[in-house]
C-alpha positions in Angstrom: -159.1 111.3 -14.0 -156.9 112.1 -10.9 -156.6 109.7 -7.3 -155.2 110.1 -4.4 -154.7 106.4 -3.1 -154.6 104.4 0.4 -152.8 101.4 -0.6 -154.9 98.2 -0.2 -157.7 99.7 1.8 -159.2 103.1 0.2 -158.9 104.9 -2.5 -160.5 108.6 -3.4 -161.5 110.2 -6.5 -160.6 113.7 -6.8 -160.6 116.4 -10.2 -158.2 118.0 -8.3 -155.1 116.3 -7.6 -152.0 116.4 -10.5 -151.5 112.9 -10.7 -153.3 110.6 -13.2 -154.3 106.9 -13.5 -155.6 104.9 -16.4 -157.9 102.2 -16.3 -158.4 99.4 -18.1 -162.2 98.7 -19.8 -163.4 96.9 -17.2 -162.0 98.7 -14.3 -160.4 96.2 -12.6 -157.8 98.8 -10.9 -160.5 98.8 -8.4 -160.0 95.8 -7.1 -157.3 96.4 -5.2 -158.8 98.2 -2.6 -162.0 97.7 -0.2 -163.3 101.3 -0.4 -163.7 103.7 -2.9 -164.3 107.4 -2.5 -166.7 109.3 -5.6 -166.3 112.9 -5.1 -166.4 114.4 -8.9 -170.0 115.3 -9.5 -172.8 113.6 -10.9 -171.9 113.3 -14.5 -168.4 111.4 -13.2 -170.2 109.3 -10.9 -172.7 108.5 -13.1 -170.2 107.2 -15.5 -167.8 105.5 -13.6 -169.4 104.7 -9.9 -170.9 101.2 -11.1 -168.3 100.0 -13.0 -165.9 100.6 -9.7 -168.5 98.6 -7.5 -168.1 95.6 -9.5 -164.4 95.3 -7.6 -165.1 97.5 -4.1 -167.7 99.3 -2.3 -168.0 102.5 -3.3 -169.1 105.8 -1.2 -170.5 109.0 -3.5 -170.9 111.9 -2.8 -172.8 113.5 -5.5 -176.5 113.3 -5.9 -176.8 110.6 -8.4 -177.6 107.9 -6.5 -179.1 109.5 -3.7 -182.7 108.4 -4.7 -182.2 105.1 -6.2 -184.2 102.7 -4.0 -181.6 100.0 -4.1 -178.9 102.6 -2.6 -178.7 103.2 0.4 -178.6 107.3 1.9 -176.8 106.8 5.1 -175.8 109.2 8.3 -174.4 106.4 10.2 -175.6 108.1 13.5 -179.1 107.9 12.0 -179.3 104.7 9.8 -176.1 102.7 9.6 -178.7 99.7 9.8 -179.4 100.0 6.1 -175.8 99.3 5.4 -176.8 95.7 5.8 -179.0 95.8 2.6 -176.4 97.1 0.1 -178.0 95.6 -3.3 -175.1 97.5 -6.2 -172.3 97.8 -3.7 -172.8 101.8 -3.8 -173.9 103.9 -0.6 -174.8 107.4 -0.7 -173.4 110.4 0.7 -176.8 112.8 1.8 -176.8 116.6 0.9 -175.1 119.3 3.3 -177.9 120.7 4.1 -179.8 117.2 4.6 -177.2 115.9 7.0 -176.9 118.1 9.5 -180.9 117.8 10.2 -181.4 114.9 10.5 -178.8 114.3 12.7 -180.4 116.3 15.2 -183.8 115.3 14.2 -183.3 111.4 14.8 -183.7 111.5 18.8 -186.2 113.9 18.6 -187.9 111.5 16.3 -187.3 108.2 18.5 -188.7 110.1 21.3 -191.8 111.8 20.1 -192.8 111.0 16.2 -192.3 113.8 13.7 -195.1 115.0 12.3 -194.1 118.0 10.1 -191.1 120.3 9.5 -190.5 123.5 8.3 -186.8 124.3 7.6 -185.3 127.8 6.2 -181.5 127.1 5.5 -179.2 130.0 5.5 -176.1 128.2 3.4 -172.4 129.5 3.2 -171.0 129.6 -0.6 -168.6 126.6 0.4 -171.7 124.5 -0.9 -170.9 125.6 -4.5 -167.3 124.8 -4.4 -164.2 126.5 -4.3 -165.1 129.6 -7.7 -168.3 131.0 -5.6 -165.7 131.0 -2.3 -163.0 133.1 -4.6 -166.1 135.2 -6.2 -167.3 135.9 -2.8 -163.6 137.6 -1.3 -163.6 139.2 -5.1 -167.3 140.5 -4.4 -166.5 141.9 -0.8 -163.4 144.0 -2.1 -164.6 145.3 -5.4 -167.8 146.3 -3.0 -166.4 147.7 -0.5 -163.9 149.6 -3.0 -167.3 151.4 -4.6 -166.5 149.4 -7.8 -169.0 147.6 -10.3 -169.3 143.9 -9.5 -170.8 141.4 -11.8 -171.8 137.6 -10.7 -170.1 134.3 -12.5 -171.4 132.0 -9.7 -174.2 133.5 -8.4 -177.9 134.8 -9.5 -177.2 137.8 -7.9 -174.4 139.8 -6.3 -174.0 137.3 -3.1 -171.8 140.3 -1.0 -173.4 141.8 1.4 -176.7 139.9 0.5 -178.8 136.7 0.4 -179.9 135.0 -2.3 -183.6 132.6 -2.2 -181.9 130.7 -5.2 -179.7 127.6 -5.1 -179.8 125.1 -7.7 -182.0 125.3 -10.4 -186.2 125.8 -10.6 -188.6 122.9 -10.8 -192.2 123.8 -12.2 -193.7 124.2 -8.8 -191.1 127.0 -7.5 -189.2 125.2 -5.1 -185.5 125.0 -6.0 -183.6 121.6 -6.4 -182.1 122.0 -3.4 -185.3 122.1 -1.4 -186.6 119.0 -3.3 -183.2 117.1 -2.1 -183.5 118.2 1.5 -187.8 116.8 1.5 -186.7 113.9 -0.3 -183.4 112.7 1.0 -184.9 113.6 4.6 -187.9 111.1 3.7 -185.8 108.5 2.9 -182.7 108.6 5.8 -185.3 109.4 8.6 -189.0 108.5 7.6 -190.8 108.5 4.6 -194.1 109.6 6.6 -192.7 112.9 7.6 -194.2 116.4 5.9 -191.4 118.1 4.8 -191.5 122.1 3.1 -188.1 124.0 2.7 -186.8 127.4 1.9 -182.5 127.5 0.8 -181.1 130.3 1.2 -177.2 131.4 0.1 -175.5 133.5 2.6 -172.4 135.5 1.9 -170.5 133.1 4.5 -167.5 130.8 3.5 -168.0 128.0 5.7 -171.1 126.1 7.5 -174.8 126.4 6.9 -177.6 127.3 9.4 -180.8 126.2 9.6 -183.5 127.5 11.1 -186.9 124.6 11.8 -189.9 124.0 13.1 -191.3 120.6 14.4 -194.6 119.5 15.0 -194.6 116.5 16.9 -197.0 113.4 16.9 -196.9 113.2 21.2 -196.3 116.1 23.7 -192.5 116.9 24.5 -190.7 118.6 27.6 -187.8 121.1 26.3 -185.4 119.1 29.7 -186.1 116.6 27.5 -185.3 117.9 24.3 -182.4 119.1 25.4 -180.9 116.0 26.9 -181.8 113.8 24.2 -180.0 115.9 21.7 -177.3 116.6 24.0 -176.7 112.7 24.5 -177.0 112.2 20.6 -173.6 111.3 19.1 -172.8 114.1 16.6 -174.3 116.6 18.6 -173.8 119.6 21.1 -176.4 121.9 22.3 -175.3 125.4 23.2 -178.4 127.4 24.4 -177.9 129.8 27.2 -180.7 131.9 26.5 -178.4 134.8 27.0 -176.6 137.2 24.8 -173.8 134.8 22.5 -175.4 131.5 24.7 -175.8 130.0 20.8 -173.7 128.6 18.0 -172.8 130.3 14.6 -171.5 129.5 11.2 -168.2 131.0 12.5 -167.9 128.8 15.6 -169.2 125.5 13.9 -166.3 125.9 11.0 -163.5 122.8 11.2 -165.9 121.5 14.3 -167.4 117.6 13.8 -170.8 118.4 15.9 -173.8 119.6 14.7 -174.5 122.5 16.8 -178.3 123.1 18.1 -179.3 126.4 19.7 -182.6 128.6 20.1 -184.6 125.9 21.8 -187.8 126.7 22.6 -191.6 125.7 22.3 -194.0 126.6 19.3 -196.8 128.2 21.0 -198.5 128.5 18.0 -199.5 125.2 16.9 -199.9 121.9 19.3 -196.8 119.9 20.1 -194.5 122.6 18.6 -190.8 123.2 18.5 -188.4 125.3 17.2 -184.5 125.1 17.1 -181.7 126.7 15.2 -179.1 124.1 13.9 -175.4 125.2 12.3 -172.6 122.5 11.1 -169.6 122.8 9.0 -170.7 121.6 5.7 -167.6 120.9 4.3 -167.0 118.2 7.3 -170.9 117.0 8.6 -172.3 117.8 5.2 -169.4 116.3 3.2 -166.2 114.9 3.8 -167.2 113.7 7.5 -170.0 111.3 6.6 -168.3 109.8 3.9 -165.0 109.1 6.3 -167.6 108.0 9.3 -169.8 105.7 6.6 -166.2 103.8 5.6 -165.1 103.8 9.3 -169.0 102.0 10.0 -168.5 99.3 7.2 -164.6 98.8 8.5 -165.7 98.5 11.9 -168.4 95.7 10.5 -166.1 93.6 8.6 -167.5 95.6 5.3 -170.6 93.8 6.0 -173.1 93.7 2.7 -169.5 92.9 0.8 
């Protein structure tokens, strides 16, 4: 197990750096600091998360504890309230995909009552870790060279394509990534909301896209719409209506804001909307949250603690 520490205030769990720390059986390195950082996976946090929170707080990032009832899932734009009801001294880091949303979904959702979403996500291979980013330059050359390529990370060859596939299959066809982004969107934003979701993987290294409908409860004005997610901390609207007057993955990579573009009314179906959202997933969808979640409980006097 490898750390990269803050002395007294923060430390962060990462496979990845060189240098190693042993603990004794109880874990009581932990208590030297305030703040603990889980970014390993599931299987570590799963492990190791609960014996840390008997010293600190700890912030994961995996999906392990996503869904456990005494845990709170936090965007702190959306829900930072729930910080105040910490029951096993663990707080959640959301999905990439499940972040972004609902950060632009929240004042739409003060203002008008969501009744029902439908979200396509078009995701970059960032969300599978740092292999799939490698396969994906591999992919591109040995393509573009005329030359045989055969997947390690993906389904299917993921240059020059897109795959309907991430995460594995439950029995009724959706994908485990769709069940995270109706579940852990239930839970951060409203448990009454309909939610239905199709994840896509995109041969882009950094930032997803998403594309959703909204049905609201109450009639909306698009000024309105506009201005409230404008105003929103954590978001930027850049809509035009002209050619480039939107954002893409390319623009949103190593950018804090959640982008929202392609505003424009549903005339199909009563109190309709439709908007195109893109955020770098490695910062909004990852690393970001977790920083701004420890920067909320700092700025409370780790309240819950």
């Amino acid at each position: 197990m490898s750390f990269l520490l803050i002395p007294s205030d923060l430390i962060f769990f990462n496979l990845s750096l060189p240098k190693k720390i042993m603990f004794d059986s109880k874990f009581t390195y932990f208590s030297k600091v305030k703040i603990a950082f889980f970014a390993a996976g599931g299987k570590i946090s799963e492990k190791f998360a609960e014996k840390a929170a008997k010293h600190c707080l700890v912030i994961d990032n995996s999906s392990f504890f996503r869904m456990d009832p005494e845990v709170p899932l936090i965007v702190p734009q959306v829900n930072s309230e729930d910080l105040k009801t910490i029951k096993k001294n663990i707080i959640a880091n959301p999905n990439c995909s499940t972040a972004q949303l609902v950060i632009a979904l929240k004042p739409l959702h003060d203002l008008y009552t969501i009744k029902r979403i439908i979200v396509s996500t078009y995701q970059s291979v960032s969300g599978g870790g740092k292999a799939p980013m490698d396969e994906l330059i591999e992919q591109t050359k040995l393509a573009l060279d005329g030359k045989k390529i055969n997947s390690k990370n993906f389904t299917k060859q993921i240059a020059f394509n897109a795959i309907p596939h991430i995460d594995v299959f439950s029995d009724d066809g959706y994908t485990k990534e769709e069940i995270k982004m109706t579940n852990e969107t239930k839970k951060i934003l409203d448990n009454k909301i309909d939610l239905t979701a199709t994840c896509v993987r995109l041969p882009i290294s950094v930032s997803h896209s998403e594309s959703v409908n909204i049905q609201f409860e109450k009639p909306f004005s698009i000024e309105k719409v506009r201005e409230a997610l404008d105003n929103f901390e954590g978001c930027k609207v850049i809509d035009d209506r002209s050619d480039g007057g939107y954002s893409t993955p390319l623009e949103a990579e190593g950018r804090d804001e959640t982008f929202i573009s392609r505003i424009r009314e549903d005339k199909t179906i009563k109190n309709g909307l439709n908007l195109w959202i893109v955020s770098d997933n490695l910062l909004r969808g990852a690393a970001l949250n977790s920083v701004e979640i420890a920067e909320t409980l700092i700025k409370n006097n780790f309240y819950a603690k």
